[in-house]
Structure formats: structure tokens, C-alpha cells
C-alpha positions as CSV (number, residue, x, y, z in Angstrom):
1,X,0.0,0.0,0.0
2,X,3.0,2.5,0.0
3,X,1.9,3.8,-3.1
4,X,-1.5,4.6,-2.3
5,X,-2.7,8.3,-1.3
6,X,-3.5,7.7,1.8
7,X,0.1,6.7,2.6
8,X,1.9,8.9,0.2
9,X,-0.1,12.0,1.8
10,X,0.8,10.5,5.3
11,X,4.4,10.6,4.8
12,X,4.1,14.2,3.8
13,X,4.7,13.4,-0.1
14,X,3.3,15.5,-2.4
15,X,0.2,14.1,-4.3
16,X,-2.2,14.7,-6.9
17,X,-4.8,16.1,-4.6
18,X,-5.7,15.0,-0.9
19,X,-7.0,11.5,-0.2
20,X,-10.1,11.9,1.8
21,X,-12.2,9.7,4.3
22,X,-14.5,10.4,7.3
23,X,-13.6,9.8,10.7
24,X,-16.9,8.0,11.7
25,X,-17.5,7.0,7.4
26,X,-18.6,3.7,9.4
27,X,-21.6,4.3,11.3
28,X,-24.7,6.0,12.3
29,X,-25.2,7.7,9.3
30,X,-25.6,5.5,6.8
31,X,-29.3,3.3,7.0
32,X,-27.7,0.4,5.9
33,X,-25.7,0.6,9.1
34,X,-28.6,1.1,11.2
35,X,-30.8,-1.5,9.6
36,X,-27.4,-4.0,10.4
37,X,-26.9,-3.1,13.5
38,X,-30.9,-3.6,14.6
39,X,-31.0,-5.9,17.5
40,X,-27.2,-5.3,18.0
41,X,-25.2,-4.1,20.9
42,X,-22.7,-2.2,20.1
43,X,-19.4,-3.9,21.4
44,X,-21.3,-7.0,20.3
45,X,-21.0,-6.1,16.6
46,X,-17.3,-4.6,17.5
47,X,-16.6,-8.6,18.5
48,X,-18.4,-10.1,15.3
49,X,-15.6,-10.5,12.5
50,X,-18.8,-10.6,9.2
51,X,-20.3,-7.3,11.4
52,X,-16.8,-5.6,11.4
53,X,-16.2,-6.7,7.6
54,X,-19.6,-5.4,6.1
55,X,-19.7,-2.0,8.4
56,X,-16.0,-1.5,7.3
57,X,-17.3,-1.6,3.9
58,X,-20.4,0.2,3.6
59,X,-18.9,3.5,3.4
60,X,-16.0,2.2,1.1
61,X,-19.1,1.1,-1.4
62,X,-21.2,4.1,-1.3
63,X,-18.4,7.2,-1.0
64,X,-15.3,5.8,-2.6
65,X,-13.0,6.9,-0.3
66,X,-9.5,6.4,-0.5
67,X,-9.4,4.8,3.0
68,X,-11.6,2.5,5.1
69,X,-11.1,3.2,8.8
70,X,-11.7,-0.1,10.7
71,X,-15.1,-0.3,12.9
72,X,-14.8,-1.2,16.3
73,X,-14.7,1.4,19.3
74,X,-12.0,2.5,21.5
75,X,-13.2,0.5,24.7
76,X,-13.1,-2.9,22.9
77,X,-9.2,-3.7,24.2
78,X,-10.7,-2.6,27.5
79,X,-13.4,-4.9,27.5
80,X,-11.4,-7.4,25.5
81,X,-8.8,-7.2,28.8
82,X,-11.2,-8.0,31.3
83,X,-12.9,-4.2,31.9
84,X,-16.8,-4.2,33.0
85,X,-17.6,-2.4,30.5
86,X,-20.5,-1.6,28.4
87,X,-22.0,0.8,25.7
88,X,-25.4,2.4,26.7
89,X,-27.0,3.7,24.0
90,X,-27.7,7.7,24.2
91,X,-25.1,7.6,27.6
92,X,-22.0,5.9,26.1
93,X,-19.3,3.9,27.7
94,X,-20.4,3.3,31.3
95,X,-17.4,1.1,33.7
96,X,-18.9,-0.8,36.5
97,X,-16.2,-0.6,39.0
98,X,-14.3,2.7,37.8
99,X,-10.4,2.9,39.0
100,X,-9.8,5.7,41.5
101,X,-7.6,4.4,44.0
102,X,-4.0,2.0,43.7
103,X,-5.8,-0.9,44.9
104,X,-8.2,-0.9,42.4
105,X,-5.1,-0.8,39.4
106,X,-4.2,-4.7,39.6
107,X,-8.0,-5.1,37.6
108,X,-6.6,-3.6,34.9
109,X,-4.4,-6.6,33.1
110,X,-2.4,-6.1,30.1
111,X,-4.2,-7.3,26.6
112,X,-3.3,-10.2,25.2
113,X,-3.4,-11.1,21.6
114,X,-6.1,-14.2,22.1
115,X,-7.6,-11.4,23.4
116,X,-9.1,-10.0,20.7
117,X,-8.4,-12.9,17.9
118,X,-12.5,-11.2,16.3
119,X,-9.4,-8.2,15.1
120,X,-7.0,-10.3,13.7
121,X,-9.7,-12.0,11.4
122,X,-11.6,-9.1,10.6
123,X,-8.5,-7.0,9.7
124,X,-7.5,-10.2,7.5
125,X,-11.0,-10.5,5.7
126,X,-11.1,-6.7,5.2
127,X,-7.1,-6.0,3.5
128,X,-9.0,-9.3,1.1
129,X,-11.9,-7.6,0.5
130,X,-10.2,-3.9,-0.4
131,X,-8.1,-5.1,-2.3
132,X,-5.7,-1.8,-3.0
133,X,-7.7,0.7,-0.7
134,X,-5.5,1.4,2.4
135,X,-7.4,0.2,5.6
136,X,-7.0,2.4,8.5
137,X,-6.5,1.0,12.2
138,X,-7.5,2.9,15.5
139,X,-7.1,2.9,18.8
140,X,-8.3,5.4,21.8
141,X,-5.3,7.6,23.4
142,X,-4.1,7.0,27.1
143,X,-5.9,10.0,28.2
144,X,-9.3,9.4,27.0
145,X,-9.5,5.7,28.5
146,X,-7.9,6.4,31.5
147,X,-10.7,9.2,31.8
148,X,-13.5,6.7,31.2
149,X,-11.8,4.3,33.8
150,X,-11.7,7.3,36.4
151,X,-15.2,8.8,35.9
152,X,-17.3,5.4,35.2
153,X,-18.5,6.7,32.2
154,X,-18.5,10.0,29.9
155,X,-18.0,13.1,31.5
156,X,-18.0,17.3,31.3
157,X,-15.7,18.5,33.6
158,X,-13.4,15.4,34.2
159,X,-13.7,16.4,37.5
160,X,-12.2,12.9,39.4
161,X,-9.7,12.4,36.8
162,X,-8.2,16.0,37.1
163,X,-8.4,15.1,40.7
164,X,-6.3,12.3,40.5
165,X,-3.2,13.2,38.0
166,X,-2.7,16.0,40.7
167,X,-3.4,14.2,44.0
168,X,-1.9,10.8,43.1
169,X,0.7,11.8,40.3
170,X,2.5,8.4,40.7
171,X,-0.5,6.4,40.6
172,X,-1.7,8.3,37.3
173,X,1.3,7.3,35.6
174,X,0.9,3.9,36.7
175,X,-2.7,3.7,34.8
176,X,-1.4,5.7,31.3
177,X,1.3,3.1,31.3
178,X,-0.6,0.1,31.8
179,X,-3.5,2.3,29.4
180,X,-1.0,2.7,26.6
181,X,0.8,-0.8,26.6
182,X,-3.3,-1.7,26.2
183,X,-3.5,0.3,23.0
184,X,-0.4,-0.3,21.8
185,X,-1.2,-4.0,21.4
186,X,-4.7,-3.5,19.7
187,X,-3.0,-1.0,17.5
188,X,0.2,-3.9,16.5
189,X,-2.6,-6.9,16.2
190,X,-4.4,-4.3,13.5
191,X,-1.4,-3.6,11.7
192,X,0.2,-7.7,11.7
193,X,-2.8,-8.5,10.0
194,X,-2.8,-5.8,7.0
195,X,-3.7,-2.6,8.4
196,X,-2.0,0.1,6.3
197,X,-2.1,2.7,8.5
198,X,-3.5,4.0,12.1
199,X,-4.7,6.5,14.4
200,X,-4.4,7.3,17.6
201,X,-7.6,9.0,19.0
202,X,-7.6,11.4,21.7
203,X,-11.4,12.3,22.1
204,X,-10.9,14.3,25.2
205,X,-7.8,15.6,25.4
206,X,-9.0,19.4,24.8
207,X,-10.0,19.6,28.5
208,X,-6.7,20.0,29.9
209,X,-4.3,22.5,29.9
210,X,-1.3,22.9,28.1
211,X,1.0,22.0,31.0
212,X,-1.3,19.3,32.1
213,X,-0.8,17.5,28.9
214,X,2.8,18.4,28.6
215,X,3.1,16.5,32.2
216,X,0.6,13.8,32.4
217,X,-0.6,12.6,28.9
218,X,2.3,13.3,26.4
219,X,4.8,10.6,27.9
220,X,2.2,8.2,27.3
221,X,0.6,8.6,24.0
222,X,4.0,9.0,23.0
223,X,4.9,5.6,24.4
224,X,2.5,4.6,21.8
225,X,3.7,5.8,18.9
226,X,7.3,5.3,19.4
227,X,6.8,1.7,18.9
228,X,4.9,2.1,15.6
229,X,7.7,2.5,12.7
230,X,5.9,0.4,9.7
231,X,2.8,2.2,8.9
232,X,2.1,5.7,9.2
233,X,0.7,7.2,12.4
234,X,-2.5,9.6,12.8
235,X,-2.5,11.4,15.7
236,X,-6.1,13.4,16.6
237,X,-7.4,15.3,19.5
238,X,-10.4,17.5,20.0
239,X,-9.7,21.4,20.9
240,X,-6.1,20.6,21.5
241,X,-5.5,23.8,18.9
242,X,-3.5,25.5,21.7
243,X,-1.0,22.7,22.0
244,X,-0.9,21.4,18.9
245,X,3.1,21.2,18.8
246,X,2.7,18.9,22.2
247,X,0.9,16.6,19.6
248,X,3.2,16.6,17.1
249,X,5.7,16.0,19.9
250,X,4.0,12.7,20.3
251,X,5.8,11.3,17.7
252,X,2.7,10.7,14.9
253,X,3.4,11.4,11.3
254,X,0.0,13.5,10.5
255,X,-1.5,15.8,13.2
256,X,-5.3,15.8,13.3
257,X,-7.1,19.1,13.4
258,X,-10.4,19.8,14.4
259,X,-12.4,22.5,12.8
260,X,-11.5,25.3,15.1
261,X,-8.0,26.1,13.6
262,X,-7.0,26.8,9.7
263,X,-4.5,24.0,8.5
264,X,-2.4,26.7,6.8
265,X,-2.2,27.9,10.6
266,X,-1.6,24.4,12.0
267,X,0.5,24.1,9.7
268,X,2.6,27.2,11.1
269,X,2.3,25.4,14.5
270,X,3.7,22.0,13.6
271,X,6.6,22.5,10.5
272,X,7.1,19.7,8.9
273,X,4.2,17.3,9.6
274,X,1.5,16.2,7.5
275,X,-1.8,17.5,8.5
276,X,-5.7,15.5,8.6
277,X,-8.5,17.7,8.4
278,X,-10.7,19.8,9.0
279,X,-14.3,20.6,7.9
280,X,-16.8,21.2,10.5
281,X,-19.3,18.3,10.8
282,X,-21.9,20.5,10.8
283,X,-21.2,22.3,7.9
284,X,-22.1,19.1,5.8
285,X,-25.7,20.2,6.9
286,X,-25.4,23.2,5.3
287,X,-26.3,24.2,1.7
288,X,-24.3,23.1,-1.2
289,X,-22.4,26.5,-1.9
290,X,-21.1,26.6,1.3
291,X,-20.3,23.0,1.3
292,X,-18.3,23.6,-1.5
293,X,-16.8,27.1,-0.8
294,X,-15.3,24.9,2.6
295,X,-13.9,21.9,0.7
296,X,-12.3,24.8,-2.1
297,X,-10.6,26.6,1.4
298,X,-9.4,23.4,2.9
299,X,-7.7,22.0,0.1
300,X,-6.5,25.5,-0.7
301,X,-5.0,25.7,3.1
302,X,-3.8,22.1,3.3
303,X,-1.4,23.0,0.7
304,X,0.4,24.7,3.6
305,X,1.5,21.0,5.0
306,X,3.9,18.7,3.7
307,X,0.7,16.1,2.8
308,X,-2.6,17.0,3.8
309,X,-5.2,14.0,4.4
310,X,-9.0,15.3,3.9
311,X,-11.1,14.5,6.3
312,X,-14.0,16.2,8.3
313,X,-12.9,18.1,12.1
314,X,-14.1,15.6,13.9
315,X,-16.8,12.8,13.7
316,X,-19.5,12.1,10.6
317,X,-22.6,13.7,12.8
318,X,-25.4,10.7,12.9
319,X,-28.0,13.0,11.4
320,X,-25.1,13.6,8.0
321,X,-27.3,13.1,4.7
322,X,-24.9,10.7,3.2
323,X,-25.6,11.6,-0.1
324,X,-24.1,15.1,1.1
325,X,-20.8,12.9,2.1
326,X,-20.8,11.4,-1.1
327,X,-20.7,15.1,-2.4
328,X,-18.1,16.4,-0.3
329,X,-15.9,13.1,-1.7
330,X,-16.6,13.9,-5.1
331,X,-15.7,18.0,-4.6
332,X,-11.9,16.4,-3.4
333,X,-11.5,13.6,-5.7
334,X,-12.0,16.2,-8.6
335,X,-9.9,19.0,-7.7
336,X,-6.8,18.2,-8.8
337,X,-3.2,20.2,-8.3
338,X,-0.7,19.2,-5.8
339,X,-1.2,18.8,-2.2
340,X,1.2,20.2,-0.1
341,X,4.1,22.8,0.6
């Protein structure tokens, strides 16, 4: 897959025009996933290898997008390591027994590959299936599991995590570490079996500081990435604008940007990387003009970068007209011109 877009524009080598796909492509938005997924808990369909396969697909089929992103959900190693942990629909991940204290920390074993063997063959079937479109694996960021393990579930304020990086310091780095080696071996089973590239996926960084993240989070997700050499590495996080270069820092290959800051800005901010990005989610709701108007700027600014990836600024919104997506793919795919500085 080295020649394809995806990983060309990864690597920060200039391309005909940005590859594009959709952080969330496989999902809510499309009614064939829906009428799929009918019956169907979510980490359930995460574990089913023919779920994972067809889900994977769907938006490959109806967009054309240059990359499929693999569908599972950032608590499956969690739950594939033992977590009591569940998806409740309109709440989100919920943890029965949350981790807040050091003798809570043992519960929290390391993943195995046997672990989650449902990855290894659905990665497998899907590289078959593709054929020469790059498949993209994921995993969540130290941060935003540790946060689900600390609060029980999804939270504003991350009040008791907050609490705990600054009370218990040692202990926080005890869970990031044991956190990351987690994602670190769901992200290496995804790439053994054929994935050509991956993302790391920091949903909630954007809620600490600066100095926080410098402190308590970067040493970890950077633990991560470090070990990755063979595929290009994504890294994203939502309103992280104002430490972007901490990101980059991180070791990834392509910074993720949400909609909030101009890639010809981020691209200022972090020299030399490739950038992902960035068009609002909620923009895609919009009329076609200004649809179009905000593909024509983002390509235009992405030229700023080294490589620039297309993609939206942050999740496909379930209530996305996918005939609008298929739109927005079409806008990229024709415009032509190198991509990138």
C-alpha cells in the first residue's frame, strides 16, 4: 500500500490532490448501518468479524473513499482485557467498577493477543476484500481511556480524573502506562494482519491545559507511537488547537485538526508534519455552496503542509445526509493540483 494516497499523503509526499475519508465513514449515518446493526449491541457487533467486515465496507461502497477506517470502538481492548464495561445507547461507555484508588489498578491486566483474535480475522478478511484501498487502524489515546476508567463513564468536567493526576501523580502514571501498553497491542494486532495505517484518538484531550498535557498525557501517548515504525501514524485530539506542537511532539506522522484552527495555521504550529483535516461536521448540513466554498478553502490551506489528508474536524454527525458525504468526496476527488508545501 505504500503507493496509495492515503500513505503517500501521510508521509508528507506531495500528491495529486488530498485523499479523503471520514472519521466515523462507518456508522450512524448511513441506513444500511442502522438496519445491520438492529438488535445489536454495540461492542457486540465490534466482536463479530462478518459485522466488522460489512460495516467497514459500507462507506468504502457508497463514497469511494480512498481509505476505510476499521469499525470497532475505542473501549473494545478494555473490554477485551477484562474491563466491566458496556456501551449504553444515548449515555456511552459506562465502567462498572471505575479505578480511582491503587488498589483498584491490579483489575486492569495487560491485553493479550487471544484477546481479541475477532481483530486479527476481521482486519485479515477486510485488507482481502479492499483489495488496493488502504485500511485504516484505530485505537483510543491513554488519556481518554484512563478518563472513562476514572469517571465510570462519559463526563464534562473530568472532574475525578483531574483530581487524580494532581493528587496521586505516581499512581496516574501507573494507569497511562498500563493504558498505553493496552492500545499499543490493539493497534500492533491491527497492523500484523494488513492494516496500512493508524490512528491514535484522543477524544478528550481538549480539556486539559497545556501544562497538564505536557506532564501527564504526552509521555504516554507518546509511548505509543514510538513503537509504531511500519505504517504511518495519525494522531487526533479535540480542541487541542492551543498545544498542537505537544501533539506533534508525540511522535505521529499526521497531526489531526479539528475544525476550530486553519490548517495553513496548523500548519505554522507544527513545520514539517503532515496534516488531517478539517471541515466542520456541521457544515455538511449546510447548503451546497457553502459546502463547496469549505472543501475549495481546505484543500486551498492544506497546501500549507507537507501532505494533507482530507477529512471532516471531527466525527460524521449521525443526522449527516450521506448523499451530502458522497458530495463532499466527489468535490476532493476532482480537484486536482498538488497537495502540499
Amino acid at each position: 500500500m505504500n503507493s496509495s494516497l492515503l500513505v503517500r499523503a501521510c508521509r508528507g509526499e506531495l500528491t495529486e490532490r488530498p485523499p479523503v475519508w471520514f472519521m466515523r465513514q462507518a456508522g450512524r449515518s448511513l441506513p444500511e448501518y442502522r438496519k445491520l446493526r438492529e438488535g445489536v449491541p454495540m461492542l457486540e457487533s465490534c466482536q463479530r468479524p462478518d459485522m466488522v467486515v460489512e460495516i467497514t465496507m459500507q462507506p468504502v461502497r457508497r463514497y469511494g473513499v480512498d481509505a476505510a477506517i476499521f469499525f470497532s470502538d475505542i473501549v473494545v481492548p478494555l473490554k477485551a482485557a477484562g474491563v466491566d464495561v458496556e456501551i449504553q445507547p444515548g449515555v456511552g461507555p459506562v465502567v462498572a467498577e471505575p479505578i480511582r484508588t491503587r488498589a483498584d489498578l491490579p483489575r486492569l491486566r495487560p491485553l493479550e493477543r487471544d484477546d481479541v483474535w475477532f481483530i486479527t480475522e476481521s482486519v485479515g478478511a477486510l485488507v482481502q476484500e479492499l483489495g488496493t484501498t488502504p485500511l485504516i487502524g484505530f485505537a483510543g489515546a491513554p488519556f481518554t481511556l484512563a478518563s472513562y476508567l476514572v469517571e465510570g463513564g462519559p463526563s464534562r468536567h473530568h472532574e475525578r480524573t483531574k483530581a487524580l493526576m494532581h493528587s496521586d501523580p505516581d499512581l496516574w502514571h501507573e494507569l497511562l502506562a498500563r493504558v498505553a501498553r493496552i492500545s499499543s497491542t490493539f493497534l500492533q494486532v491491527q497492523i500484523d494482519a494488513g492494516a496500512s495505517a493508524i490512528q491514535l484518538f484522543d477524544s478528550w484531550a481538549g480539556a486539559l491545559s497545556r501544562s497538564d498535557y505536557e506532564r501527564f498525557v504526552l509521555p504516554h501517548s507518546a509511548s505509543i507511537l514510538r513503537e509504531i515504525t511500519s505504517v504511518p501514524r495519525i494522531h487526533f485530539g479535540v480542541g487541542t488547537a492551543e498545544f498542537l506542537p505537544l501533539i506533534a511532539e508525540a511522535g505521529a506522522d499526521v497531526v489531526g485538526v479539528d475544525w476550530r484552527l486553519p490548517l495553513d495555521e496548523a500548519a505554522r504550529r507544527v513545520p514539517g508534519k503532515a496534516l488531517q483535516g478539517n471541515l466542520d461536521p456541521a457544515l455538511v448540513l449546510a447548503d451546497t455552496s457553502v459546502i463547496d466554498a469549505e472543501v475549495d478553502r481546505i484543500i486551498a490551506e492544506g497546501r500549507s503542509a507537507p501532505g494533507h489528508v482530507f477529512n471532516l474536524g471531527h466525527g460524521v454527525l449521525p443526522s449527516t445526509d450521506p448523499d451530502v458525504l458522497a458530495h463532499v468526496v466527489d468535490r476532493v476527488q476532482a480537484a486536482g493540483g498538488d497537495s502540499g508545501a
